[in-house]
N, CA, C and O atoms as a printed pandas DataFrame, in Angstrom:
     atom_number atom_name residue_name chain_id  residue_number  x_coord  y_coord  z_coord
0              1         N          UNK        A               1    1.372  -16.566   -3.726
1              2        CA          UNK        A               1    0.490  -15.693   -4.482
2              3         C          UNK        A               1    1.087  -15.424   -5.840
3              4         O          UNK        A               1    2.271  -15.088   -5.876
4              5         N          UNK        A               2    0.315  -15.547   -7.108
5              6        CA          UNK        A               2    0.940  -15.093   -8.290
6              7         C          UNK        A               2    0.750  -13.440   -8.436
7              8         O          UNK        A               2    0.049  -12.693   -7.753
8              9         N          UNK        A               3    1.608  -13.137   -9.551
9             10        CA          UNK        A               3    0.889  -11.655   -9.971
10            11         C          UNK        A               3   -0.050  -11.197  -10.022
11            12         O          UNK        A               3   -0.181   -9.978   -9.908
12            13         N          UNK        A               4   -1.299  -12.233  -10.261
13            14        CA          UNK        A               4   -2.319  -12.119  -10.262
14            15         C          UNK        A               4   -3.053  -11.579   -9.324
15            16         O          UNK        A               4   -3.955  -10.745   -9.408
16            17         N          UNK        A               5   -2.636  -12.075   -8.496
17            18        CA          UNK        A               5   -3.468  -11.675   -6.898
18            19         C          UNK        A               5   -2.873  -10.371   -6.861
19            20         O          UNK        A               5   -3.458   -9.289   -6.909
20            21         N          UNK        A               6   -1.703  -10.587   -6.775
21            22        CA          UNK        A               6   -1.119   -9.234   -6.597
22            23         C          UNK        A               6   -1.356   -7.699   -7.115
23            24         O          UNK        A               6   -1.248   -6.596   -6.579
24            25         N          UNK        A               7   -1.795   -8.238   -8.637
25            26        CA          UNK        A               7   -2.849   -6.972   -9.381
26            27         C          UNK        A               7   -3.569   -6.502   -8.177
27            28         O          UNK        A               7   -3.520   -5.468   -7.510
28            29         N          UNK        A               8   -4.598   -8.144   -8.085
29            30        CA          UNK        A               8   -5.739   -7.406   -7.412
30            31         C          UNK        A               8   -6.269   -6.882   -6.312
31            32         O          UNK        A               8   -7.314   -6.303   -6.017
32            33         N          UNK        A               9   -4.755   -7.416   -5.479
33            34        CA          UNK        A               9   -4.721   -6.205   -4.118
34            35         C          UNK        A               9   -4.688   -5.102   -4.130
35            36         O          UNK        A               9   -5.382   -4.436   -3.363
36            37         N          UNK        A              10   -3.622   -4.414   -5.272
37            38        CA          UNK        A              10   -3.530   -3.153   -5.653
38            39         C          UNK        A              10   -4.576   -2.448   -6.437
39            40         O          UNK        A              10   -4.615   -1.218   -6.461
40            41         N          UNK        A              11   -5.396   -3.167   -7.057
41            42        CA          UNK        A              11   -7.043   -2.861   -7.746
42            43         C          UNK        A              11   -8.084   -2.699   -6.466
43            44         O          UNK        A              11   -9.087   -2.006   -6.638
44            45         N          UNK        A              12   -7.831   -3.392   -5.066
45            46        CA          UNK        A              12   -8.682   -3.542   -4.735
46            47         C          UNK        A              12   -8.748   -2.546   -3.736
47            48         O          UNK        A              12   -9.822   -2.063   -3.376
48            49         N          UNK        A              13   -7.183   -2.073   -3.072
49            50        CA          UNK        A              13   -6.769   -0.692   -2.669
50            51         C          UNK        A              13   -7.095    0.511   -3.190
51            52         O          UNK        A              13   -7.543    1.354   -2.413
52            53         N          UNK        A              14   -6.953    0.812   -4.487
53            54        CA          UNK        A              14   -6.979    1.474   -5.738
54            55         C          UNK        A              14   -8.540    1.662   -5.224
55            56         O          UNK        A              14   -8.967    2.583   -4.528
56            57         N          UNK        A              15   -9.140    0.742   -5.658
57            58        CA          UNK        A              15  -11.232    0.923   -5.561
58            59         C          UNK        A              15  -11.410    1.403   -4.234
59            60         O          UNK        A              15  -12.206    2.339   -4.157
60            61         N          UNK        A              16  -10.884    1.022   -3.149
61            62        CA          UNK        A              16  -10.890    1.480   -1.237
62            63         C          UNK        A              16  -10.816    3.221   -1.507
63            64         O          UNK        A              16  -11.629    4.126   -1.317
64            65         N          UNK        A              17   -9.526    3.178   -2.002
65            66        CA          UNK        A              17   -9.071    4.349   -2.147
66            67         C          UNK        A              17  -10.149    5.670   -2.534
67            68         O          UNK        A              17  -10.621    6.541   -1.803
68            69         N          UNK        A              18  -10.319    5.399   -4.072
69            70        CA          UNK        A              18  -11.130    5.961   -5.041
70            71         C          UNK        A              18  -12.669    6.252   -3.703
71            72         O          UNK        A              18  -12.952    7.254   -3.048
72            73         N          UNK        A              19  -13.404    4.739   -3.778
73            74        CA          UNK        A              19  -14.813    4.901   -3.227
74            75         C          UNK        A              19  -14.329    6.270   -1.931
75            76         O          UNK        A              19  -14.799    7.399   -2.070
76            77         N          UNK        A              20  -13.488    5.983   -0.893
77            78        CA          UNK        A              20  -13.151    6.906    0.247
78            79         C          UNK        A              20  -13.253    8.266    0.013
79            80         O          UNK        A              20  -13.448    9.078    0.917
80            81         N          UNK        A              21  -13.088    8.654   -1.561
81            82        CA          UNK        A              21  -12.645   10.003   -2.149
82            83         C          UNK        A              21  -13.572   10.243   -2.176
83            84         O          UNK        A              21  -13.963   11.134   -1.421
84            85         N          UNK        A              22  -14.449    9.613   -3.033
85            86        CA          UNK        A              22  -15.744    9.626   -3.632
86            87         C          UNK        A              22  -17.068   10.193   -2.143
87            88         O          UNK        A              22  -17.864   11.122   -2.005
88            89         N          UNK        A              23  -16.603    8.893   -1.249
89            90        CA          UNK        A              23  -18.020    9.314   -0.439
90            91         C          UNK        A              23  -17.310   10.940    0.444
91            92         O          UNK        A              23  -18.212   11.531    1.038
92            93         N          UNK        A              24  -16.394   11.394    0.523
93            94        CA          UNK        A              24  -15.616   12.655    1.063
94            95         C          UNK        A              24  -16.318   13.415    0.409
95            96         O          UNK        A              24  -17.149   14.187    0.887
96            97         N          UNK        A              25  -16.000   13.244   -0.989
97            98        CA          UNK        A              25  -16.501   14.733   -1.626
98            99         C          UNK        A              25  -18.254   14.588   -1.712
99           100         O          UNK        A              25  -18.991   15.528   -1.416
100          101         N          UNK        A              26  -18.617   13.620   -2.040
101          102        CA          UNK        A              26  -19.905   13.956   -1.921
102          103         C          UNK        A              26  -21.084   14.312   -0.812
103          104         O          UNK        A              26  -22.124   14.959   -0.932
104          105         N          UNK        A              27  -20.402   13.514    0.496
105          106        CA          UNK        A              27  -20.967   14.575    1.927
106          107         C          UNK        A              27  -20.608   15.670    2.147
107          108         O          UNK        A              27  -19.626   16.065    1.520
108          109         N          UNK        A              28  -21.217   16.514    3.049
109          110        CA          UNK        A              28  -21.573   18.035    3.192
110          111         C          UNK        A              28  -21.861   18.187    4.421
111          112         O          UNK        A              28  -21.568   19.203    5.052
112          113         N          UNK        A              29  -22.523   17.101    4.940
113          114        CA          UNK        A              29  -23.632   17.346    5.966
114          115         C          UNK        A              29  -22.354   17.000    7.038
115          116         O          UNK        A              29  -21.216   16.643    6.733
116          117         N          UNK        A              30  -23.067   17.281    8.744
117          118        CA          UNK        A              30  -22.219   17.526   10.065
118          119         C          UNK        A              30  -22.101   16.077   10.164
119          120         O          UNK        A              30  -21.465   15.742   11.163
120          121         N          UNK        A              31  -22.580   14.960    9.328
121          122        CA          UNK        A              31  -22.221   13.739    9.850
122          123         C          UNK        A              31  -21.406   13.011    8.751
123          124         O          UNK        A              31  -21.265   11.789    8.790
124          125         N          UNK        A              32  -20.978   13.626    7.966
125          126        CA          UNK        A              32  -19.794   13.429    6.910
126          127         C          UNK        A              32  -18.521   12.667    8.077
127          128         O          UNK        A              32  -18.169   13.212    9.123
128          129         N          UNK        A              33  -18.053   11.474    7.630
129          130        CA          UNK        A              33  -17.225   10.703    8.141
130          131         C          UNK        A              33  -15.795   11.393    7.089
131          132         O          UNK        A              33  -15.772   11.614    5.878
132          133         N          UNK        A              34  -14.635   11.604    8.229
133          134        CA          UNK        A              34  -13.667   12.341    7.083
134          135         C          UNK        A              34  -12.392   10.842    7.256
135          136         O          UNK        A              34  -12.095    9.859    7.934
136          137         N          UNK        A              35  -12.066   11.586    6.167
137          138        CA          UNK        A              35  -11.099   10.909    5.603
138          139         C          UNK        A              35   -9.591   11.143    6.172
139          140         O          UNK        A              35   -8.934   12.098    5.759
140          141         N          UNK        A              36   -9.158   10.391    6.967
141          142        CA          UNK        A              36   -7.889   10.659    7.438
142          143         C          UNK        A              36   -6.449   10.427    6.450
143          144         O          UNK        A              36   -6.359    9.253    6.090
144          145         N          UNK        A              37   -5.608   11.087    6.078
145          146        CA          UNK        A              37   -4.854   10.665    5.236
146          147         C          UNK        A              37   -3.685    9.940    6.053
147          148         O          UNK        A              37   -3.170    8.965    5.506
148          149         N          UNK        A              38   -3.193   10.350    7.384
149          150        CA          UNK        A              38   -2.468    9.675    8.072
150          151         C          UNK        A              38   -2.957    8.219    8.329
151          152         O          UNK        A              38   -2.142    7.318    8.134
152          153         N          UNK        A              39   -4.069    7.943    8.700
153          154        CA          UNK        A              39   -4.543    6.953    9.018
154          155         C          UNK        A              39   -4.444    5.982    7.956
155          156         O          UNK        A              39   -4.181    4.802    8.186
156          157         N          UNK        A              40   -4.731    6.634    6.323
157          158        CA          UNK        A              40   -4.405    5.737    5.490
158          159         C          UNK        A              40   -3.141    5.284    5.131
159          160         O          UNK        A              40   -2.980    4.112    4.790
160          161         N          UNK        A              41   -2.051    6.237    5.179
161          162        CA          UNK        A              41   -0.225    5.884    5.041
162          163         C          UNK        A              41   -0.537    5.019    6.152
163          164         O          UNK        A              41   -0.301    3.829    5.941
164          165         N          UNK        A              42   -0.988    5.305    7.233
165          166        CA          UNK        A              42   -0.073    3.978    8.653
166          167         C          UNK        A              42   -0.389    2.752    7.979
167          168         O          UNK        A              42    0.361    1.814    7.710
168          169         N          UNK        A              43   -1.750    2.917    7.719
169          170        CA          UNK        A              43   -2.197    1.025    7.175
170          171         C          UNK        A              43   -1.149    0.784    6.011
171          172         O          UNK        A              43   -0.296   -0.096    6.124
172          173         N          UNK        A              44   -1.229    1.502    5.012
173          174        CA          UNK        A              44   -0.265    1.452    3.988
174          175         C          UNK        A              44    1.184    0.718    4.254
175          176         O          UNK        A              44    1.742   -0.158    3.593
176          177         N          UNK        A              45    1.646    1.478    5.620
177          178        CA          UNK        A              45    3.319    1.484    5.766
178          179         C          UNK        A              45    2.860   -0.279    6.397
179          180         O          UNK        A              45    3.375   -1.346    6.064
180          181         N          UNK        A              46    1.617   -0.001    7.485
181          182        CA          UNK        A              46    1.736   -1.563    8.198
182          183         C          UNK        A              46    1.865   -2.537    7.500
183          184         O          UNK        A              46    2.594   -3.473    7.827
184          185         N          UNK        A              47    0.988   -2.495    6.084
185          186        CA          UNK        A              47    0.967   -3.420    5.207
186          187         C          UNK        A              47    2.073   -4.171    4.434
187          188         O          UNK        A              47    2.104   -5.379    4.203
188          189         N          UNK        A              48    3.246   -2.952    3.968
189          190        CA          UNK        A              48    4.449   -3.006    3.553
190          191         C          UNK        A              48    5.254   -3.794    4.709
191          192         O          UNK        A              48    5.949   -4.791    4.514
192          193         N          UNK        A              49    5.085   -3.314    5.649
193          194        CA          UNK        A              49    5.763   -4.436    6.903
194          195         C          UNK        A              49    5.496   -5.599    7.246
195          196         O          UNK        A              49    6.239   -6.482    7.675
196          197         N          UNK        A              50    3.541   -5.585    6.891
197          198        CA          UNK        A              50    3.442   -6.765    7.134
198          199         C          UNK        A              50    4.036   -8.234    6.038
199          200         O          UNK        A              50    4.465   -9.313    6.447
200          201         N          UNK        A              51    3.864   -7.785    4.595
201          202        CA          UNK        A              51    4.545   -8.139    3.683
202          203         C          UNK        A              51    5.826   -8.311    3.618
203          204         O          UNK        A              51    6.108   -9.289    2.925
204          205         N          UNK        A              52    6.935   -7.638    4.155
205          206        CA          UNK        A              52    8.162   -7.898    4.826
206          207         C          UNK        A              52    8.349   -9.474    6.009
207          208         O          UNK        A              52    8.920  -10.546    5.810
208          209         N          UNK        A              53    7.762   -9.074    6.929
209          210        CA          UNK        A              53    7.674  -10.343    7.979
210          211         C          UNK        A              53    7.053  -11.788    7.037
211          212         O          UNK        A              53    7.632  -12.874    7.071
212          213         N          UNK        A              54    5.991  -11.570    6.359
213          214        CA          UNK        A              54    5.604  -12.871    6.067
214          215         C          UNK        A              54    6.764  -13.435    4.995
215          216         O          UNK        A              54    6.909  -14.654    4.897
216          217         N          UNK        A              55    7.726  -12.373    4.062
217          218        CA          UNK        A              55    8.711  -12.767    3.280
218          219         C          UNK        A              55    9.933  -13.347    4.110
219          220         O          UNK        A              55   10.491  -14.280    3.531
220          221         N          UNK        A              56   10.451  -13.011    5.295
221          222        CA          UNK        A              56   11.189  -13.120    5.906
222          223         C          UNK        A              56   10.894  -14.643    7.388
223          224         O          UNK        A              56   11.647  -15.428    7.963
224          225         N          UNK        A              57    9.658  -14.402    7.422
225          226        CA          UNK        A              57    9.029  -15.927    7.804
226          227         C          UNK        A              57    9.193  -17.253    6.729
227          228         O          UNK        A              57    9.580  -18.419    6.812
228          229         N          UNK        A              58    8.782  -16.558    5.922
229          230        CA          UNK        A              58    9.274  -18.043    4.319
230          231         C          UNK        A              58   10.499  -18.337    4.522
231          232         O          UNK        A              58   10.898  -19.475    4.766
232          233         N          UNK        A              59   11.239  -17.273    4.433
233          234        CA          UNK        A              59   12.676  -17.496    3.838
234          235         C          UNK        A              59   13.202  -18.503    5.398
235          236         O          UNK        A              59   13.762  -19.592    5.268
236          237         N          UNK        A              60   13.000  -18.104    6.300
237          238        CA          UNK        A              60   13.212  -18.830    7.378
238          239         C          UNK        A              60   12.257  -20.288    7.254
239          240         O          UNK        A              60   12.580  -21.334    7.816
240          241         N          UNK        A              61   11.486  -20.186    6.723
241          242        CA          UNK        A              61   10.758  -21.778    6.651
242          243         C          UNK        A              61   11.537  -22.218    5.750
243          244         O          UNK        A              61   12.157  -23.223    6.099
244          245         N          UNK        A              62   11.753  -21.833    4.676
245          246        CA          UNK        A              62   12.647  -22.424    3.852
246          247         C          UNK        A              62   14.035  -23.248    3.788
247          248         O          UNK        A              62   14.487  -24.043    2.965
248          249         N          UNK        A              63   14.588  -22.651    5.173
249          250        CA          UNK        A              63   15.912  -23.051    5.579
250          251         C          UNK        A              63   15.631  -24.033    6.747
251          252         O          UNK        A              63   16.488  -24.798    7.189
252          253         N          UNK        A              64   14.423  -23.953    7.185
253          254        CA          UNK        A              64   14.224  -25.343    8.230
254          255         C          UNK        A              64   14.051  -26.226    7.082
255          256         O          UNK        A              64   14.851  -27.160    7.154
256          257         N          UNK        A              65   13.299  -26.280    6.041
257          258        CA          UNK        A              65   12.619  -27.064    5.040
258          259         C          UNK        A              65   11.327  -27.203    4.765
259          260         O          UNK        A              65   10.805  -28.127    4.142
260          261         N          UNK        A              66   10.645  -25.957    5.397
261          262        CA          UNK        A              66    9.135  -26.580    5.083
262          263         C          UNK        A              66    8.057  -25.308    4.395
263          264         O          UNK        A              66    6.841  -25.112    4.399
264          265         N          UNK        A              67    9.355  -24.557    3.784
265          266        CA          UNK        A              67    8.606  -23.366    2.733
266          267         C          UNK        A              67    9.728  -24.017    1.337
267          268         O          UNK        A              67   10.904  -24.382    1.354
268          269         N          UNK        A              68    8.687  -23.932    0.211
269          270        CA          UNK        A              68    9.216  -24.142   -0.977
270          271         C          UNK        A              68   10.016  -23.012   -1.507
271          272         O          UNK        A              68    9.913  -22.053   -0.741
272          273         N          UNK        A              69   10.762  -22.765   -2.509
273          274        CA          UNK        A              69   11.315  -22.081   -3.152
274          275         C          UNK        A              69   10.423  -20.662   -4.022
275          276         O          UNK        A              69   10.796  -19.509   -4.237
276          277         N          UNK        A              70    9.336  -21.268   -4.307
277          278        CA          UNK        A              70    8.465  -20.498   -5.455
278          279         C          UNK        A              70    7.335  -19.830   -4.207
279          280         O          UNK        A              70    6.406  -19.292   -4.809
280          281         N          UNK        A              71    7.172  -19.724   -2.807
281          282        CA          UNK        A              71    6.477  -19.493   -1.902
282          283         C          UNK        A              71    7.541  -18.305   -1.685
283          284         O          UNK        A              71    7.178  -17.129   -1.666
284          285         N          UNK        A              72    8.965  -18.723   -1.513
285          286        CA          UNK        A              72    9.777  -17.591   -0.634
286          287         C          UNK        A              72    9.673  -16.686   -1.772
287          288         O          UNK        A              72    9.170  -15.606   -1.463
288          289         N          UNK        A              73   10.086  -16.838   -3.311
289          290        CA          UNK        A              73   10.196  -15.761   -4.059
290          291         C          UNK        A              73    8.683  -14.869   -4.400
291          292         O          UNK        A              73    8.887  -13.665   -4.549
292          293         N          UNK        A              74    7.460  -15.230   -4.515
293          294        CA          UNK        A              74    6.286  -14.883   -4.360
294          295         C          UNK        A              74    6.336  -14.096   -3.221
295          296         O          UNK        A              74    5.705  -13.039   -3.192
296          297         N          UNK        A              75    7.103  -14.524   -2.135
297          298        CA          UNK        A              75    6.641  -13.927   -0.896
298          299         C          UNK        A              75    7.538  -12.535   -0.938
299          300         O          UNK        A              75    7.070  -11.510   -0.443
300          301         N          UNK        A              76    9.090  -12.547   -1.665
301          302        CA          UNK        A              76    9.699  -11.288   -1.892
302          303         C          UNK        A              76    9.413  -10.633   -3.011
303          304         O          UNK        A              76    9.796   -9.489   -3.257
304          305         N          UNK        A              77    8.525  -11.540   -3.952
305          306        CA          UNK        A              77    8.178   -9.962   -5.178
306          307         C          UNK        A              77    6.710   -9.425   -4.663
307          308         O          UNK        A              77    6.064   -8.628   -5.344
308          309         N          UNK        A              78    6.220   -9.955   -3.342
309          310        CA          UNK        A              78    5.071   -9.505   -3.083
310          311         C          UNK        A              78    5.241   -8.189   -2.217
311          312         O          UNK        A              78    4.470   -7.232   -2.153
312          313         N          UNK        A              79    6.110   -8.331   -1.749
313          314        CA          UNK        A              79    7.306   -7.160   -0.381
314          315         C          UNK        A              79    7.817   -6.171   -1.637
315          316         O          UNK        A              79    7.615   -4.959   -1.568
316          317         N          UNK        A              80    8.465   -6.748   -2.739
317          318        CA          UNK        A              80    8.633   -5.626   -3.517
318          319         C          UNK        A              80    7.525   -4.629   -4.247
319          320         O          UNK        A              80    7.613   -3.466   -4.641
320          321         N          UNK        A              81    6.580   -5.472   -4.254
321          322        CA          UNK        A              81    5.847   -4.640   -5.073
322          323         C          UNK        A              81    5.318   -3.651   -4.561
323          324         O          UNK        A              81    5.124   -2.534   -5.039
324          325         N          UNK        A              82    4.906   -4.366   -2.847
325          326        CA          UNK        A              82    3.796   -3.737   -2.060
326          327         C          UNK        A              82    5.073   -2.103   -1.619
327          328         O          UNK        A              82    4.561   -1.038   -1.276
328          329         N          UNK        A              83    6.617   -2.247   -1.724
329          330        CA          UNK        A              83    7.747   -1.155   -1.349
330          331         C          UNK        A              83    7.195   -0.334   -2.198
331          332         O          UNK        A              83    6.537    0.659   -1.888
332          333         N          UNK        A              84    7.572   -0.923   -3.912
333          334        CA          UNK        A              84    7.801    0.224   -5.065
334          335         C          UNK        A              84    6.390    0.918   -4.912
335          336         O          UNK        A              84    6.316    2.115   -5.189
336          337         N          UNK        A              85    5.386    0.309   -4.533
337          338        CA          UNK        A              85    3.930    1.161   -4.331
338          339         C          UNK        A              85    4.191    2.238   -3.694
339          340         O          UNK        A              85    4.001    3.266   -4.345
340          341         N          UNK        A              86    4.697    2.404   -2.260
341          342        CA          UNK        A              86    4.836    3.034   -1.014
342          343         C          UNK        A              86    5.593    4.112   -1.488
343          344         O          UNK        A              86    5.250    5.266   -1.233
344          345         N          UNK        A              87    6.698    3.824   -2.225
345          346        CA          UNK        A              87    8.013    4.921   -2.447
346          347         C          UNK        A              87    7.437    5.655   -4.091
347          348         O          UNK        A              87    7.873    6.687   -4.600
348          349         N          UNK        A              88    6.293    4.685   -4.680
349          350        CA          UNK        A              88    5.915    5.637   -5.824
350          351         C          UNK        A              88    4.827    6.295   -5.137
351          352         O          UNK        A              88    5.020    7.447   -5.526
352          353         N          UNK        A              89    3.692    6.362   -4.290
353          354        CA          UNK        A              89    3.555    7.249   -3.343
354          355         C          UNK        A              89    4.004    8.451   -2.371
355          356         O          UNK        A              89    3.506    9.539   -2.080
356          357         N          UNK        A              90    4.690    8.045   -2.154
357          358        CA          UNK        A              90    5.601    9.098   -0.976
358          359         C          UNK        A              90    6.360   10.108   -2.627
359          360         O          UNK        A              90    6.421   11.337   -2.643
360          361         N          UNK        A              91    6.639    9.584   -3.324
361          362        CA          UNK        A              91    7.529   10.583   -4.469
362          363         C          UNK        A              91    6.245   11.378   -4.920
363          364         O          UNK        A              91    6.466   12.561   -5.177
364          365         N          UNK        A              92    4.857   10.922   -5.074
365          366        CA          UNK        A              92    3.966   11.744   -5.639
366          367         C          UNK        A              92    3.281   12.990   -4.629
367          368         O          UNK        A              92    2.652   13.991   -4.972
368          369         N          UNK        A              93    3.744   12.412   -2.978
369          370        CA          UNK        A              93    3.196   12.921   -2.045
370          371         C          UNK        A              93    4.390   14.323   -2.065
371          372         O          UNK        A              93    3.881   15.438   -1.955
372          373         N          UNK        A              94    5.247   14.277   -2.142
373          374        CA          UNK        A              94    6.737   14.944   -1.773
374          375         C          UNK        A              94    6.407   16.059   -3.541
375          376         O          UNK        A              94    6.730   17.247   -3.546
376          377         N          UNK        A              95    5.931   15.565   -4.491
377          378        CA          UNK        A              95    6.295   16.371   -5.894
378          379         C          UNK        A              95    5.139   17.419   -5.671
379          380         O          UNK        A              95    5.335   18.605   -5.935
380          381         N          UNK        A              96    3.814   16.925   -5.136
381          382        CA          UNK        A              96    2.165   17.634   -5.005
382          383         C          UNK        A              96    2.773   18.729   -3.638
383          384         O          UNK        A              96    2.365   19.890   -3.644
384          385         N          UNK        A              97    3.743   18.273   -2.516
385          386        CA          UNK        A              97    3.837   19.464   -1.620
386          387         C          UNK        A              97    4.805   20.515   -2.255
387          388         O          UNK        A              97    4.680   21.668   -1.842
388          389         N          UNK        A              98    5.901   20.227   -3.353
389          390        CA          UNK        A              98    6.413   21.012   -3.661
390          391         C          UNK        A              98    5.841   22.043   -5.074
391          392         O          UNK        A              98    6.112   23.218   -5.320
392          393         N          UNK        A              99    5.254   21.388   -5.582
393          394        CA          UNK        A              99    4.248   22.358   -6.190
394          395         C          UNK        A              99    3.579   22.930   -5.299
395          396         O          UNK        A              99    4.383   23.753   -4.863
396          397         N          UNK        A             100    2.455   23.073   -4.619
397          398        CA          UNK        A             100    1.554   23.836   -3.623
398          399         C          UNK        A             100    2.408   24.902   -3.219
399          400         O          UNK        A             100    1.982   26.049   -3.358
400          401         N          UNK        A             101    4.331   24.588   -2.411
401          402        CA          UNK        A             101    5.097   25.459   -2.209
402          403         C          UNK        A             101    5.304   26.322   -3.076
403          404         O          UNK        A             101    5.433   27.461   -2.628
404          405         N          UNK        A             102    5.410   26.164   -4.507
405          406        CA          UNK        A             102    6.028   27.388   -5.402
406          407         C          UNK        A             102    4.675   28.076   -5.901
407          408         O          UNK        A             102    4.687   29.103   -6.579
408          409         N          UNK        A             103    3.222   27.260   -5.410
409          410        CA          UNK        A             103    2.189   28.780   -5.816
410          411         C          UNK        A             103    1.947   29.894   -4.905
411          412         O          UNK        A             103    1.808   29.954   -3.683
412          413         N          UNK        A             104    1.934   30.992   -6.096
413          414        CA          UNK        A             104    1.735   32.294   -5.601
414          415         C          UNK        A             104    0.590   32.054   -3.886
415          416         O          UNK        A             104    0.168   31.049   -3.314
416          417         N          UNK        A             105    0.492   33.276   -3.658
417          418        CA          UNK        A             105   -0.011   33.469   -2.316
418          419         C          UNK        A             105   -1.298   34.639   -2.608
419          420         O          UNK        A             105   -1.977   35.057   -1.670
């Protein structure tokens, strides 16, 4: 996968994301489908893992001989990117609870 793709997983998460917000706030009614936020980190974290295994499957094809060089490194800046996402998440998740903590009551 080039960068490219890689944008547009994160564009295409990004739009998942957004629309999910979107149809939340705009139902009202008793059949409003809610939005789980746990449910969205698990897929999140699975994803980051799953991106891990398929990097770590290359790198092992690679050493039998039948993953190229430019597959294994694609396959670890794809694991990195999909990390630095997760941990620039979790830092925004961790900064939003500690604000909420220091407002008044």
């Amino acid at each position: 996968m080039s960068t490219a793709s890689i944008a547009n997983n994160a564009y295409q998460m990004a739009a998942r994301l957004q629309q999910q917000a979107r149809s939340a706030a705009e139902d009202t009614g008793p059949q409003r489908e809610a939005v789980d936020f746990g449910q969205m980190v698990q897929e999140a974290v699975e994803t980051v893992v799953d991106k891990g295994r398929e990097a770590d499957d290359k790198a092992i094809g690679m050493i039998e001989g039948k993953t190229g060089v430019v597959d294994v490194v694609t396959a670890v800046a794809e694991t990195e990117v999909a990390l630095e996402t997760m941990v620039a998440v979790r830092d925004r998740v961790i900064s939003a609870y500690e604000e909420i903590m220091r407002m008044p009551i």
